[in-house]
N, C-alpha and C positions, 0 to 999 in steps of 0.2 A: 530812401537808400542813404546809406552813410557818406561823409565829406571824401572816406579812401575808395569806395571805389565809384564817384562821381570822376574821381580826377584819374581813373583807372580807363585806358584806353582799350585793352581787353580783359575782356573779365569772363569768366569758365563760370558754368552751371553752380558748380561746385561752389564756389565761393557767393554767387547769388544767396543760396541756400543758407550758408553758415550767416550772409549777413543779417537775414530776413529773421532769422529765427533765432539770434546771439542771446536775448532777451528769454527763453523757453524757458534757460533750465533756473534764472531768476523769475520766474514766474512758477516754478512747480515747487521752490523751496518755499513761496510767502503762500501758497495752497494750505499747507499744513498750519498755518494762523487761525484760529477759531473765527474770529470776528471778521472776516472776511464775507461769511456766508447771511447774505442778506435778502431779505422778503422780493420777489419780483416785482412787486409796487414802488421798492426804494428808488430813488433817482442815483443819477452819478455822485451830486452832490454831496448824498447820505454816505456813497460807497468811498470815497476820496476819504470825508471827514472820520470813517470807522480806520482807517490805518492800510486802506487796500491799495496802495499806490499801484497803478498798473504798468509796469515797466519792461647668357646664353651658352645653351654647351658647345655648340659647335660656331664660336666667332669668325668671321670671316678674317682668313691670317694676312699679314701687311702685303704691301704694294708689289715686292718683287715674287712670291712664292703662292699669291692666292687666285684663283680662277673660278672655283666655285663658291658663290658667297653663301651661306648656309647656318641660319639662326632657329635654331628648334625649341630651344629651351628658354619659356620667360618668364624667369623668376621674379621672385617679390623684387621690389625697387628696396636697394639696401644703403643709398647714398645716404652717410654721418652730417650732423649738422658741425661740421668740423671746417678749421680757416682753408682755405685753396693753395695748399701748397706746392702747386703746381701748376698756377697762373703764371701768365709773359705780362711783363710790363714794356708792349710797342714801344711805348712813349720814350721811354728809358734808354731803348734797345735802337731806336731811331737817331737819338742825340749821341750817342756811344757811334755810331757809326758814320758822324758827320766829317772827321778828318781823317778817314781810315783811305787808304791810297788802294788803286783795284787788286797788286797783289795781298794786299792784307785781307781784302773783301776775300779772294778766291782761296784764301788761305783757313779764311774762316768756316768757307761750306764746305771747302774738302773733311775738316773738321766736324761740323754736322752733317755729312755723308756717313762718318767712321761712327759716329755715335747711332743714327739710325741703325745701320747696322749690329751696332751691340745691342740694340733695342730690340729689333726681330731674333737673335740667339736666343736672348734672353724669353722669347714669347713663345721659340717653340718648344724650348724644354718648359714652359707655364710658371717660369720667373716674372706673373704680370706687373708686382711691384717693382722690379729693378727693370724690365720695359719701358713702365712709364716712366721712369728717374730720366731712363736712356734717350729718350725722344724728348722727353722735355729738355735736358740739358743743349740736344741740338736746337731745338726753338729758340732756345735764349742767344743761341750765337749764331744761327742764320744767321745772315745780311737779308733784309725784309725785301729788296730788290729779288732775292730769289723765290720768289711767289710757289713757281710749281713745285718746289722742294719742300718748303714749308706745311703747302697743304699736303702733302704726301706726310710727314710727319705728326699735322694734328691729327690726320685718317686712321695714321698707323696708332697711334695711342689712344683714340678712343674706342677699337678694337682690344688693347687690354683693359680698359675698364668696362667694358661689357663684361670682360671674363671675372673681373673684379664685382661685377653687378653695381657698378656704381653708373647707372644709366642716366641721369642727369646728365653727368660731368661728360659722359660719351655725347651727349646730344650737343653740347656745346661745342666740345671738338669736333665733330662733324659738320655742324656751321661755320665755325672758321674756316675750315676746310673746303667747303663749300663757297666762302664768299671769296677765296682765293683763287679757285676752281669753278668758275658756277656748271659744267658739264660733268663732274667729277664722283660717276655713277655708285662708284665704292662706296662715297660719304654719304652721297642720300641712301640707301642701300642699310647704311649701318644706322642710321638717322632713325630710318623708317621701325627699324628690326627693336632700337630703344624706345622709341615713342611708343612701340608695343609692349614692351616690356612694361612700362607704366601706364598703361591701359590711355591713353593720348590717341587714341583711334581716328580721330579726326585726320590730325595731323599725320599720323602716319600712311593716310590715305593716300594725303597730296603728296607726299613723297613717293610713292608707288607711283604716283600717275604719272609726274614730274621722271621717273625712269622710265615708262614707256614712250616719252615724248621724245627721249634721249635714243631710247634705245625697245622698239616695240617687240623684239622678242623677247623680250626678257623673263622668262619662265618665273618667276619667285614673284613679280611686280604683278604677272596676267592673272597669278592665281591672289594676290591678294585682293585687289581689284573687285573680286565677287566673292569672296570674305568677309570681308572687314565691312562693308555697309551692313548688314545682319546684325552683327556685333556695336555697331554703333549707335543702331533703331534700340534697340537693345537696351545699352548704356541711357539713352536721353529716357527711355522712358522709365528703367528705375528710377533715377534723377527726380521725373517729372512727379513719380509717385513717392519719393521721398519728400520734396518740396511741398506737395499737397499734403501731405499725414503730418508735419511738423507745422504748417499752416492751420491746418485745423486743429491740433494740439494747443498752437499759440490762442487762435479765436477762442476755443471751447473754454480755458485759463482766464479771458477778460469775462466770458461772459456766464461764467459758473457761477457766482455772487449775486445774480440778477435771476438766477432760476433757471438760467436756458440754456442754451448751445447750437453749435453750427445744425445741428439737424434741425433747430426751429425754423434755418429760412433755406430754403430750395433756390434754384437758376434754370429758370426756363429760357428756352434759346426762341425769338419772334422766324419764325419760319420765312417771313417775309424778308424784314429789314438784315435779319443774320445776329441781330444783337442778344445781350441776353437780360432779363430782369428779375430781379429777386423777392421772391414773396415769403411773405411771416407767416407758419404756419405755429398756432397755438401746443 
């Protein structure tokens, strides 16, 4: 396994895969070298020294207007590899508010009250870029003491980038929102709705489940609940048979020069011990 994801503290199938098998498609290009193809008597030696080196439509709407939350539609994941223009710098926003007196603090969130507000007009005529300007420009001038306000506003904005399809950047706003709120059923709710959007089933399990704990009628949470595991058996095992077929692509590519391939050795499972052993067959 490579030094990046040794020091990787979670690491997704997905990327197992691309590491395991990074080497394939250099390997299918040095295929096409004539001299690669060598007698099954030759050693490694022989094979080294000839040149073979083996190497949503319906978003749930913001905080004051929405009751049914309702994601029907999950389109492809459309988020640009483009800079964050509508990151908060806390740090920033923390020091800016060190010698601010309380009516200036209270001056502030009425301020990012009025802005939220311009931010839901703007979402429900489907203004969702000038939304998010809206809600973000209150982020930056919250006072951070205002907690429940704040996550109310990264809630409210990652509801228009759903509508934008930029479901990443909604998942993140929905964590903050969340770690400002940790009951704050709207954010897992839209959390849940984007992790599906990008096929993140896992995760969007525990967020369904994490709102029934909240709140166990929750009609949307109970039907996904027996959902989404189907879907997810599903998922691991294309995975599993993607991971095997590139595996055995990789094996068959060292050992095509030798005469042979993965079909020459079998895995039988010992009934007993549970292990398995590999036998050569000719």
């Amino acid at each position: 396994m490579s030094d990046r994801l040794k020091n990787t503290n979670t690491i997704s199938n997905e990327e197992v895969i691309d590491d395991l098998t990074k080497d394939l498609e250099f390997l299918n290009a040095e295929e096409s070298t004539a001299n690669n193809v060598i007698n099954p008597e030759s050693t490694i030696e022989d094979f080294m020294n000839s040149g073979g080196d083996a190497q949503t439509t319906d978003i749930p709407y913001t905080e004051e207007y929405d009751k049914d939350d309702k994601t029907s539609d999950y389109r492809a994941e459309s988020d640009k590899d483009e800079s964050d223009t509508d990151s908060i710098d806390e740090e920033s926003l923390k020091d800016a508010e060190l010698d601010l007196t309380d009516d200036q603090r209270e001056e502030r969130r009425v301020k990012a009250e009025s802005l939220k507000n311009e931010g839901n007009e703007a979402f429900k005529i489907g203004e969702y870029e000038k939304s998010v300007e809206k809600y973000t420009e209150g982020l930056r001038i919250c006072p951070l003491q205002f907690e429940q306000q704040r996550s109310i506003l990264y809630c409210n904005r990652s509801a228009a980038k759903m509508k934008l399809e930029k479901y990443k950047r909604a998942i993140k706003d929905c964590t903050k929102a969340i770690e400002l709120d940790e009951k704050y059923l709207k954010a897992y709710n839209r959390r849940a709705q984007s992790y599906e959007a990008t096929e993140k089933f896992d995760e969007c399990l525990v967020d369904y489940k994490k709102i029934l704990e909240i709140d166990p009628g929750h009609k949307e949470a109970q039907a996904a609940v027996i959902r989404l595991p189907p879907l997810i058996e599903e998922k691991n095992e294309k995975l599993k048979k993607e991971m095997l077929g590139k595996l055995k692509d990789l094996g068959n590519m060292i050992l095509k020069p030798f005469g042979l391939s993965t079909d020459n050795f079998q895995m039988e499972q010992d009934p007993e011990s549970k292990g398995y052993k590999i036998n050569f067959k000719q």
